[in-house]
VMD Tcl script that builds the backbone (N, CA, C; Angstrom):
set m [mol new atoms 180]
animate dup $m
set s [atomselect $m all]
$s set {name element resname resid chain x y z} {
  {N N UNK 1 A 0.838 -1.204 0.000}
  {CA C UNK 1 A 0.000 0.000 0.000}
  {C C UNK 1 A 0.875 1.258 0.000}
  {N N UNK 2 A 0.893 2.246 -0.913}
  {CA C UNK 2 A 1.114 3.076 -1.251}
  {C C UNK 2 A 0.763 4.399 -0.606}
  {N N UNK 3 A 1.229 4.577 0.451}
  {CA C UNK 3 A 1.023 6.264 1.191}
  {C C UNK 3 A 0.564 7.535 0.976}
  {N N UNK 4 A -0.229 8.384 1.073}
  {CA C UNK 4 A -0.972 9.142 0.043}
  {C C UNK 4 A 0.135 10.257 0.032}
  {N N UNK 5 A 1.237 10.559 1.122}
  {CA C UNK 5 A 2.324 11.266 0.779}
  {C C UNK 5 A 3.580 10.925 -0.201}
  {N N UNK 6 A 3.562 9.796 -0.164}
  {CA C UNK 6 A 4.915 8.719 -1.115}
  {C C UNK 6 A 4.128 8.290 -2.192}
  {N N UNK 7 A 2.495 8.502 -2.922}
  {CA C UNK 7 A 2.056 8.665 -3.999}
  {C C UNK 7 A 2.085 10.170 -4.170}
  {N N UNK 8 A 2.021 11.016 -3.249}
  {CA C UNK 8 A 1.866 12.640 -3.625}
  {C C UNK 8 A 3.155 12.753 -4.611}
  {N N UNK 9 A 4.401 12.274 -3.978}
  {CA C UNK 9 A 5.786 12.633 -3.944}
  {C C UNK 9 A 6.219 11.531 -5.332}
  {N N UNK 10 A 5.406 11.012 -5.599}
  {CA C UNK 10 A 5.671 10.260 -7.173}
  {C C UNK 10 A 4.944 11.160 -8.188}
  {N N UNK 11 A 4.107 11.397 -8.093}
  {CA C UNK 11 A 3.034 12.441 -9.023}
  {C C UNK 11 A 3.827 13.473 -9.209}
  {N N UNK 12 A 4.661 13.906 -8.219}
  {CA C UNK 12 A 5.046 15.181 -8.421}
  {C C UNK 12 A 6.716 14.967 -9.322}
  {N N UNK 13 A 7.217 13.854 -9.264}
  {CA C UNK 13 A 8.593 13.236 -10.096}
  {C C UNK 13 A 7.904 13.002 -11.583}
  {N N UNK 14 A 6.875 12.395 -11.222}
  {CA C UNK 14 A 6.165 11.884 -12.273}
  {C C UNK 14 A 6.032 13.389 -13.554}
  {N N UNK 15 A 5.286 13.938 -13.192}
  {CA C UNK 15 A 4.964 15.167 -13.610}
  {C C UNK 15 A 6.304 16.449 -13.672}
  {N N UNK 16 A 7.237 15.854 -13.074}
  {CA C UNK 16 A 8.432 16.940 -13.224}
  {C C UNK 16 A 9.349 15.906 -14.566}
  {N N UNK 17 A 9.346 14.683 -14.252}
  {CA C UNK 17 A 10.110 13.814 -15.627}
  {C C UNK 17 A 8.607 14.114 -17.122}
  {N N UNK 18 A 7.515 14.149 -16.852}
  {CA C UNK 18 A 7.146 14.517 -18.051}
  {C C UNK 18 A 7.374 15.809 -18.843}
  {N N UNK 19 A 7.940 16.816 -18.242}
  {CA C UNK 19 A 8.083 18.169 -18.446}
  {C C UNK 19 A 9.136 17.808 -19.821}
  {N N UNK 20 A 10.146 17.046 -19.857}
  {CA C UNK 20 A 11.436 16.704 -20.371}
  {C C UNK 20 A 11.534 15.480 -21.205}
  {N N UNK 21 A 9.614 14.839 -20.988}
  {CA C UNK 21 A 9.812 13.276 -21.710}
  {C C UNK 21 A 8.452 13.503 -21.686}
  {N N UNK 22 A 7.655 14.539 -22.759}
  {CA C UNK 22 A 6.205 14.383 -22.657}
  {C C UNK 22 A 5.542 13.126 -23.652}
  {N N UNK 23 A 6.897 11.949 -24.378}
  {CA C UNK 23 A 6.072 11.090 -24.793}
  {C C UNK 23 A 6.380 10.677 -24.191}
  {N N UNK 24 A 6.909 10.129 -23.096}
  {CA C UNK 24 A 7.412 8.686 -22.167}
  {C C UNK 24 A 6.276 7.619 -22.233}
  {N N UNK 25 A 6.440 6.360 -21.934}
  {CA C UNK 25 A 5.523 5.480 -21.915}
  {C C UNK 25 A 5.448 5.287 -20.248}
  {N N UNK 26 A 4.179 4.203 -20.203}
  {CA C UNK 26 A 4.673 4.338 -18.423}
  {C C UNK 26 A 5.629 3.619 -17.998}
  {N N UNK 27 A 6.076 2.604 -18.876}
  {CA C UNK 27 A 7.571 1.723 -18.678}
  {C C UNK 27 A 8.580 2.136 -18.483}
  {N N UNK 28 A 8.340 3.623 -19.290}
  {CA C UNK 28 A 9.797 4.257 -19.365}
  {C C UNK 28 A 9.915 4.787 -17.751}
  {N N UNK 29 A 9.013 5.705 -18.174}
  {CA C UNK 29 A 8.628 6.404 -16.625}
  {C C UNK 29 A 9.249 5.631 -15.343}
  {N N UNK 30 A 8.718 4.442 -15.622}
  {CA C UNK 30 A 8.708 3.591 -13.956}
  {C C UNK 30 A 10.430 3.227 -14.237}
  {N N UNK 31 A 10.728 3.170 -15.200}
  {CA C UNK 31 A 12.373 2.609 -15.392}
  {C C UNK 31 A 13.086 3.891 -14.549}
  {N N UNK 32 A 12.844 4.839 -15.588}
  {CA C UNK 32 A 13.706 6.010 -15.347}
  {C C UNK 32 A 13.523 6.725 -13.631}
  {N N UNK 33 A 12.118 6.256 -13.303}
  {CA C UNK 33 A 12.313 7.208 -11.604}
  {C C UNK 33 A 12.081 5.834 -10.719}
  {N N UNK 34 A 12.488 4.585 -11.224}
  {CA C UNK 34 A 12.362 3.664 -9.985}
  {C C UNK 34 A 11.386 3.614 -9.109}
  {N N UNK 35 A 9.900 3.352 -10.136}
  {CA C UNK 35 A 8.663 3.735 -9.380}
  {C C UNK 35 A 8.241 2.139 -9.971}
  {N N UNK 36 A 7.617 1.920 -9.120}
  {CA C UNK 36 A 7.067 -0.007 -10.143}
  {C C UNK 36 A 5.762 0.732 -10.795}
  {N N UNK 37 A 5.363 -0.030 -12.308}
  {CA C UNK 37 A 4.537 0.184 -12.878}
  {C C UNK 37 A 3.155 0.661 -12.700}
  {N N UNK 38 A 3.164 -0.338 -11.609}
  {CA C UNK 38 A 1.399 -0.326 -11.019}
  {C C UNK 38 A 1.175 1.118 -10.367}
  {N N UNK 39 A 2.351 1.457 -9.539}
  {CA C UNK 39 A 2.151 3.192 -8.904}
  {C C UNK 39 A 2.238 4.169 -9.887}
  {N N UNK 40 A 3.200 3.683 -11.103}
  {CA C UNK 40 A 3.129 4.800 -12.433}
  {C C UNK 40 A 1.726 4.913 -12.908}
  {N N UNK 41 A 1.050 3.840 -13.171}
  {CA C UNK 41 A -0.085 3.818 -14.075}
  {C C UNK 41 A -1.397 4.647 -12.881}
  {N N UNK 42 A -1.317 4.133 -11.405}
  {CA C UNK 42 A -2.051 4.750 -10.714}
  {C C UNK 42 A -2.030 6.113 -10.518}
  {N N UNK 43 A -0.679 6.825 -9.991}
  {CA C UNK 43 A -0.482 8.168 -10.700}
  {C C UNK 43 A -0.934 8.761 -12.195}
  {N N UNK 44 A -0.600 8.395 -13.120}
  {CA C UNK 44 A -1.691 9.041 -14.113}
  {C C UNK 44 A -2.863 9.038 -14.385}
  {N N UNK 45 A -3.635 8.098 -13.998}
  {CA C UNK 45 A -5.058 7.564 -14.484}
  {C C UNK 45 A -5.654 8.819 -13.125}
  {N N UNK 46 A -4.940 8.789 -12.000}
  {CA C UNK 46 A -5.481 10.170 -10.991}
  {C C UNK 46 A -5.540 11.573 -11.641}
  {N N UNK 47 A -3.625 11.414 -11.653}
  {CA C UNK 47 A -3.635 12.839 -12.413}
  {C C UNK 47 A -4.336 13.396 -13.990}
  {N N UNK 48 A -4.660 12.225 -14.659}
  {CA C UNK 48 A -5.535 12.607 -15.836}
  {C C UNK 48 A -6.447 13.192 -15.375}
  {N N UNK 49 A -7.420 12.213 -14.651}
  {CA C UNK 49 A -8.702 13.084 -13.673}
  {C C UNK 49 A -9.297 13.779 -13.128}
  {N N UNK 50 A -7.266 14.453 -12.570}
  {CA C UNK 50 A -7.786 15.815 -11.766}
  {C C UNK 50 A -7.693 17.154 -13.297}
  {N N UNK 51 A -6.788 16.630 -14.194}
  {CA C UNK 51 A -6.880 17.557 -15.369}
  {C C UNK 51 A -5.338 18.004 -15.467}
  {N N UNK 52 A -4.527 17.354 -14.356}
  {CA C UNK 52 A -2.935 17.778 -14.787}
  {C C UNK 52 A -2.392 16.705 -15.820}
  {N N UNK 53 A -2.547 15.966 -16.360}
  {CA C UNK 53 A -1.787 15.760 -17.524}
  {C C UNK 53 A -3.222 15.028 -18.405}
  {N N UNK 54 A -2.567 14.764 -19.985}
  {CA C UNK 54 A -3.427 13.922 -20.672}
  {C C UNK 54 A -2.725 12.953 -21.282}
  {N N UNK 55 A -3.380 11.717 -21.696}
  {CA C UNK 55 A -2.668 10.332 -22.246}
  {C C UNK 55 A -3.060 11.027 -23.893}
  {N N UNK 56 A -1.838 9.916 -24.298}
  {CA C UNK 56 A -1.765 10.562 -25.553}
  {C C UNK 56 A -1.891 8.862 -26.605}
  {N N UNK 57 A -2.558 8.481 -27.458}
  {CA C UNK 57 A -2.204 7.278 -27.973}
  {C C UNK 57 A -0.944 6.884 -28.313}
  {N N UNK 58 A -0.534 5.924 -28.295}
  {CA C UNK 58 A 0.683 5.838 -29.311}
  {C C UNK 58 A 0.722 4.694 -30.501}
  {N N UNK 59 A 1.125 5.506 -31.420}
  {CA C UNK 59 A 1.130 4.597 -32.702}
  {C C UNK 59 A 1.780 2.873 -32.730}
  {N N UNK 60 A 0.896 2.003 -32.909}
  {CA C UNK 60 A 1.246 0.559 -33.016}
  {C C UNK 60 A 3.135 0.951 -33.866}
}
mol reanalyze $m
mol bondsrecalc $m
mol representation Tube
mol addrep $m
C-alpha cells in the first residue's frame, strides 16, 4: 500500500520527468524514476482526472 504522501511525492517526479519526456511510456517512466509500474499507471489515471496531464495514444 502506497502512502498518500509517497504517492503525492511520485506524481510530483512523475509530472516533473514529463516536463522533459512528454512522450514517455509508463515503462519508461517507472524505469527512469524507480517507481514499479502499477504506482506509475495509478499516478496518471489520478492525475488525468484531476486535469494535470493527458494520455496521448501511441502509434502501433
Amino acid at each position: 500500500m502506497v502512502t498518500n504522501m509517497a504517492k503525492k511525492e511520485n506524481n510530483n517526479k512523475i509530472l516533473e520527468y514529463l516536463k522533459s519526456h512528454s512522450q514517455a511510456t509508463e515503462d519508461e517512466i517507472a524505469k527512469d524514476l524507480n517507481i514499479n509500474v502499477v504506482e506509475v499507471l495509478d499516478s496518471l489515471i489520478t492525475m488525468e482526472k484531476e486535469g494535470l496531464l493527458k494520455s496521448i495514444p501511441v502509434p502501433d
